[in-house]
C-alpha positions in Angstrom: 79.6 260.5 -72.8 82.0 257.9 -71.2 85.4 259.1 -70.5 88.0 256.7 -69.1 90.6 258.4 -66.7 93.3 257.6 -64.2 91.7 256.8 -60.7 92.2 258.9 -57.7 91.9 259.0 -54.1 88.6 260.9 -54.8 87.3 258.0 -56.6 87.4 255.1 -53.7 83.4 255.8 -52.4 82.6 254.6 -56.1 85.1 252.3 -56.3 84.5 250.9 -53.1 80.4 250.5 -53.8 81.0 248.8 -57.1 83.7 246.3 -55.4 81.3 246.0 -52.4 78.0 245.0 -54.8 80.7 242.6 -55.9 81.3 241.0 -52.8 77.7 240.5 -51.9 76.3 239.5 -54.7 78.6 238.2 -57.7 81.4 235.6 -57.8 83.4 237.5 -59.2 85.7 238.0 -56.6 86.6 235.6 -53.2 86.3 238.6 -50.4 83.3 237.5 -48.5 82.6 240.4 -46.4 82.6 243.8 -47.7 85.3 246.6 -47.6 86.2 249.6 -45.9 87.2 252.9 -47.3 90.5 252.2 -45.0 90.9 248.6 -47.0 90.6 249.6 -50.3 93.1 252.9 -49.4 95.9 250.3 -49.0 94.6 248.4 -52.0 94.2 251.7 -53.9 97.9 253.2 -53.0 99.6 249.4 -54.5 99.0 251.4 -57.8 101.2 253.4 -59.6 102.8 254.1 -63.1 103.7 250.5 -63.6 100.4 249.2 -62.4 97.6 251.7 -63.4 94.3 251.9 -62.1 91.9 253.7 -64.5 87.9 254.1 -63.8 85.4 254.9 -66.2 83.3 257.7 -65.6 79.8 258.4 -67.2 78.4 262.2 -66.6 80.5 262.8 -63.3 79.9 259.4 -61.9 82.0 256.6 -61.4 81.1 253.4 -63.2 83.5 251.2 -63.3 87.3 250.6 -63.1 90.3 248.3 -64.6 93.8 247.8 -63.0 96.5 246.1 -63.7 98.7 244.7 -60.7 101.6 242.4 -59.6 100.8 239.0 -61.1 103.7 237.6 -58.7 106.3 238.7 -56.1 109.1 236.7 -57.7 111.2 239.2 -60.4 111.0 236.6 -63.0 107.1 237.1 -63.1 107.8 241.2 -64.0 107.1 241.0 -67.3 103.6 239.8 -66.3 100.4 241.3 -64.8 97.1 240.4 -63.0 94.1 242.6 -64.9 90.8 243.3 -63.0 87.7 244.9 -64.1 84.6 245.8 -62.2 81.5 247.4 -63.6 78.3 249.7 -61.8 75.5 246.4 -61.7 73.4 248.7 -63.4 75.7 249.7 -65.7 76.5 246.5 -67.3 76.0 245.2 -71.2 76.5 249.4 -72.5 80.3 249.1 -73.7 82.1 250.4 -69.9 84.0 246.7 -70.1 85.4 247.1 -73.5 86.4 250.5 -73.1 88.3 250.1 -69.9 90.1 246.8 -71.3 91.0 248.7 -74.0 92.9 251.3 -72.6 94.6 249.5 -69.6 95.8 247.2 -72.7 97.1 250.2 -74.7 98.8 250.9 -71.4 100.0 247.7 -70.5 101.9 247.5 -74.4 103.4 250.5 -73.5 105.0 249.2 -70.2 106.6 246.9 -72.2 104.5 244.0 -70.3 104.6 240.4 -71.9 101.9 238.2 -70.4 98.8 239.7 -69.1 96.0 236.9 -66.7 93.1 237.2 -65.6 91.1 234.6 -63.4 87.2 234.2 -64.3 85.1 232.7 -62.0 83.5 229.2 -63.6 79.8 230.8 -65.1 80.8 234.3 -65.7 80.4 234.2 -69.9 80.0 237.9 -70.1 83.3 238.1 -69.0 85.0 235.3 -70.9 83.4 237.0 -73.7 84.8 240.6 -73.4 88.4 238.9 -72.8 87.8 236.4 -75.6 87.1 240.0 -77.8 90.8 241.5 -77.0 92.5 238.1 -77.8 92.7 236.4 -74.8 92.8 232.4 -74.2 91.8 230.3 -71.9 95.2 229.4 -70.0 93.9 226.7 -67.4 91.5 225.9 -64.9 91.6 225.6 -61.2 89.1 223.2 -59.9 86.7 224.2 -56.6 89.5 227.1 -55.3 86.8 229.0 -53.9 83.9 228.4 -51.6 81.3 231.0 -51.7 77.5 231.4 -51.1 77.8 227.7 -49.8 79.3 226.1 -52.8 82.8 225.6 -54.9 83.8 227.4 -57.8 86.4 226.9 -60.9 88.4 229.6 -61.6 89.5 230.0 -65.5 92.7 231.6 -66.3 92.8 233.7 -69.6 95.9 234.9 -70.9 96.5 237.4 -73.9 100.3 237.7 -75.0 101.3 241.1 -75.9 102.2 242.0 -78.7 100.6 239.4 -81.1 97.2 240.3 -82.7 94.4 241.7 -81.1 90.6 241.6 -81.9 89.9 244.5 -84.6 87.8 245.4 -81.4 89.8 246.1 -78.7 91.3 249.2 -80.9 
């Protein structure tokens, strides 16, 4: 049974190998080489009560994770955060995604955040598709912002406004 829980330190091996398989073989993220347990401790310690970081955990194991951190440094931008989510490769298409955006949304409502963005990498449609499903929109597009595995990729800005209707999904 999947059970979605607040991340700890105990947690960062899995978290690290599904952020890793990221960085080698996916777009969906701009590191190009792959991370230390030492990295992803700082990374890891940036979250708190204001900016959880939950994983999703099938029989023991770590399979994925969601977080939701500073969008910008600025105190006008509070109101606003960045989401992530990273599933297990072979774990993908069973339902991990939609759980884990559902409850760092539920969590995000109740830290009173407005605006919540998240930046898809041009090509990634089973993403725009699980963000489409909470009620998110596309917001913008940056044009050739990143250049990985020798060429240059869009990145799409969704944004879902808190607080207005959400997909009879996402609850």
């Amino acid at each position: 049974m999947l059970h979605i829980r607040d991340a700890v330190l105990g947690d960062l091996p899995s978290m690290l190998r599904i952020y890793n398989h990221a960085i080698t073989h996916l777009v969906a993220t701009f590191d190009l080489e792959p991370q230390t347990i030492a990295q992803r401790e700082v990374w890891f310690h940036k979250h708190n009560k204001n900016h959880p970081l939950i994983v999703a955990e099938w029989e023991q194991e770590v399979v994925g994770y969601c977080c939701l951190s500073t969008f910008r440094e600025k105190p006008a931008y509070n109101q606003t955060v960045e989401l992530s989510v990273y599933i297990d490769a072979e774990q993908r298409g069973r339902g991990i995604g939609t759980a884990l955006l559902s409850e760092i949304l539920q969590r995000a409502e109740q830290l009173g955040y407005h605006t919540v963005i998240s930046g898809i990498v041009g090509g990634n449609e089973a993403s725009v598709k699980l963000h489409e499903k909470f009620g998110f929109t596309l917001a913008g597009r940056f044009q050739e912002v990143g250049f990985k595995f020798g060429e240059w990729h869009d990145v799409y800005f969704y944004q879902l406004l808190l607080g207005q209707e959400h997909s009879s999904l996402s609850r």
